[in-house]
Each structure stands twice: as structure tokens, then as C-alpha cells.
C-alpha positions as CSV (number, residue, x, y, z in Angstrom):
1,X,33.7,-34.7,49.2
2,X,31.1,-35.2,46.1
3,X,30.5,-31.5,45.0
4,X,27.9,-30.7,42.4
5,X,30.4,-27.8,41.6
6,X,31.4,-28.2,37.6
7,X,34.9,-26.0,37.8
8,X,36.1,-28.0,40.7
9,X,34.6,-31.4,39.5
10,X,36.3,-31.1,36.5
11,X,39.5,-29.9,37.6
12,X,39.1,-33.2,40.0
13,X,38.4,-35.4,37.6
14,X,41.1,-34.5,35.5
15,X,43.5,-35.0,38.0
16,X,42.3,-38.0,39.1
17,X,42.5,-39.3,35.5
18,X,46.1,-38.1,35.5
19,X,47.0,-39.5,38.7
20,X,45.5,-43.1,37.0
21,X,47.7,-42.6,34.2
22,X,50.9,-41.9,36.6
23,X,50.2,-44.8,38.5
24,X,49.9,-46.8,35.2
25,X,52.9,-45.8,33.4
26,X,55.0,-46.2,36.8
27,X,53.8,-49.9,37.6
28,X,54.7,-50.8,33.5
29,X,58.3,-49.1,34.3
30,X,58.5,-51.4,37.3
31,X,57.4,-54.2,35.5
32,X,59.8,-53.7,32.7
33,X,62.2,-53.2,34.7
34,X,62.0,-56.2,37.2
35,X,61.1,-58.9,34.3
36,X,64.4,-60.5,33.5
């Protein structure tokens, strides 16, 4: 799973950072949206 491989590490991270900021963003429009 852990590669030492740079161009896919990267690309991984980056997605996973992504994916952090999707979840992020979609729990504050649920929040917004279920606080009265």
C-alpha cells in the first residue's frame, strides 16, 4: 500500500487531500443545511 514511489505518492497524497477537502465542505453543507 505504502510505496516509496514519488509520482504515485504524490498523485496519492493529493488526492487524498482532495478527498479531505470534499468530505469537509460536504459535512458544512449538511450542517448548514440541517441547523434550523
Amino acid at each position: 500500500m505504502l510505496d516509496p514511489n514519488p509520482q504515485n505518492g504524490q498523485k496519492k497524497l493529493l488526492m487524498v487531500l482532495g478527498a479531505m477537502l470534499l468530505i469537509t465542505v460536504i459535512v458544512a453543507v449538511i450542517a448548514s443545511i440541517a441547523s434550523p
